[in-house]
C-alpha positions as CSV (number, residue, x, y, z in Angstrom):
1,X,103.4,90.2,74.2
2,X,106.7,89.5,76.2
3,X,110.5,90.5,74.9
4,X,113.3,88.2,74.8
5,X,113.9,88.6,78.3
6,X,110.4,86.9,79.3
7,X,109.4,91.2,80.7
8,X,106.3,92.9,80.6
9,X,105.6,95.2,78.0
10,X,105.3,98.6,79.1
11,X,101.6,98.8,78.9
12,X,100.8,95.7,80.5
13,X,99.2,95.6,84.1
14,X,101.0,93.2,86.8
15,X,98.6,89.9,87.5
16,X,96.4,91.3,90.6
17,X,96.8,88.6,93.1
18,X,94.5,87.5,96.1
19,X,96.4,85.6,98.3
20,X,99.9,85.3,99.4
21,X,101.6,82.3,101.2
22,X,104.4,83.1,104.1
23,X,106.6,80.5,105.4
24,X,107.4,80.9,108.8
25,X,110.7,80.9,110.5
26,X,109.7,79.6,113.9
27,X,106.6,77.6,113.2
28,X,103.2,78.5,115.9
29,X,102.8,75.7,117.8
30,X,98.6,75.4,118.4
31,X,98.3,72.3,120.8
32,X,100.1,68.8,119.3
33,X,100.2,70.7,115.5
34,X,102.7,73.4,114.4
35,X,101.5,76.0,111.7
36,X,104.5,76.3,109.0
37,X,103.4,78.5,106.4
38,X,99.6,81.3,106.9
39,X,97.7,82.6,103.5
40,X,97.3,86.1,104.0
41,X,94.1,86.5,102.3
42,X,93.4,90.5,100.0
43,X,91.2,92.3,102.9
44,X,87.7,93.4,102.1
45,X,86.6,96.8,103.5
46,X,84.8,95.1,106.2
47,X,88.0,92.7,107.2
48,X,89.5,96.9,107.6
49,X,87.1,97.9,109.8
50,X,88.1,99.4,113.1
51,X,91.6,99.8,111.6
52,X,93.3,103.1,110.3
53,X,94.0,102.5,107.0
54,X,97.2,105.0,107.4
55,X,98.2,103.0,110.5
56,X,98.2,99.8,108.4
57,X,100.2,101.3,105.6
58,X,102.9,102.3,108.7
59,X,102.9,98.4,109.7
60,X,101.4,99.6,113.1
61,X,102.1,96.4,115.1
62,X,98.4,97.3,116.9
63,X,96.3,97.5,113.7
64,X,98.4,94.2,112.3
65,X,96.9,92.6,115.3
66,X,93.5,93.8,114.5
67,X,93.5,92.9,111.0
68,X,95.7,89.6,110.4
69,X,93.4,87.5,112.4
70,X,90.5,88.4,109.4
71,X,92.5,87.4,106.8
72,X,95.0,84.5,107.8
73,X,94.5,80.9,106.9
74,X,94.7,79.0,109.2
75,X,93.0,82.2,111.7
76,X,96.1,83.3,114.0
77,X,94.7,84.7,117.4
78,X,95.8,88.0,118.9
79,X,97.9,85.7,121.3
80,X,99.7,83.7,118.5
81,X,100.8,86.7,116.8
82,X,101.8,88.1,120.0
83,X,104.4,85.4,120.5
84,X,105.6,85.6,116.7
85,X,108.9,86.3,115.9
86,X,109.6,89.7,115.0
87,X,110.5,88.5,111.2
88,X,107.3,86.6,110.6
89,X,105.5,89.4,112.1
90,X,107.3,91.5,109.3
91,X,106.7,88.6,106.6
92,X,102.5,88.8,107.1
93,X,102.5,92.9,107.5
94,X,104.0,93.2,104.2
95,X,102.0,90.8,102.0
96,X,99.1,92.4,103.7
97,X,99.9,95.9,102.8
98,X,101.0,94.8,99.5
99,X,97.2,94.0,99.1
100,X,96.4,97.9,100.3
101,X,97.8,99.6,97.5
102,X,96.6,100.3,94.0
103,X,97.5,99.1,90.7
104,X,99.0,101.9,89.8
105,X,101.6,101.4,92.5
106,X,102.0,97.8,92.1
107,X,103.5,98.3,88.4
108,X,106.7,100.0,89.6
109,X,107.5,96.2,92.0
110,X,108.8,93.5,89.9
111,X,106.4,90.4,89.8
112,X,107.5,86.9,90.7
């Protein structure tokens, strides 16, 4: 049940999303195409591995580049992400650690 002001009631759990879609401020040109917006995709454990999970949650740039290639739509390479702007970089490391925490955390954020 909502209030008046279309809220949450207290006791409600956010909607657990799976995917996230980031537009891009400079687009990654791949060939004649240019990628505008990436789906970061929720990573399953095995998408993590090789990664420190504590690294991740510190947006590590290193363990970004390990994981983002697993779960972007369309797939960026190590070498894309390399050239991305700083911003975008940002952009994709956030949804993705958004993904990392638990529900219990997510309650406290404010869902669009």
């Amino acid at each position: 049940m909502k209030n008046e002001k279309n809220e949450l009631p207290e006791n409600a759990q956010p909607e657990i999303k799976n995917e996230a879609t980031v537009t891009l401020d400079a687009p990654v040109v791949r060939g004649k195409s240019e990628i505008t917006e990436i789906v970061v995709r929720k990573p399953n454990s095995g998408a993590l591995r090789g990664a420190r999970l504590q690294a991740l949650m510190d947006m590590d740039v290193d363990s970004m580049m390990l994981v983002l290639p697993r779960v972007t739509t369309p797939a960026l390479t190590r070498a894309e992400l390399m050239m991305l702007e700083p911003g975008d970089l940002l952009q994709l490391s956030l949804e993705l650690v958004s993904f990392l925490l638990p529900k219990s955390a997510m309650s406290a954020f404010p869902q669009s």
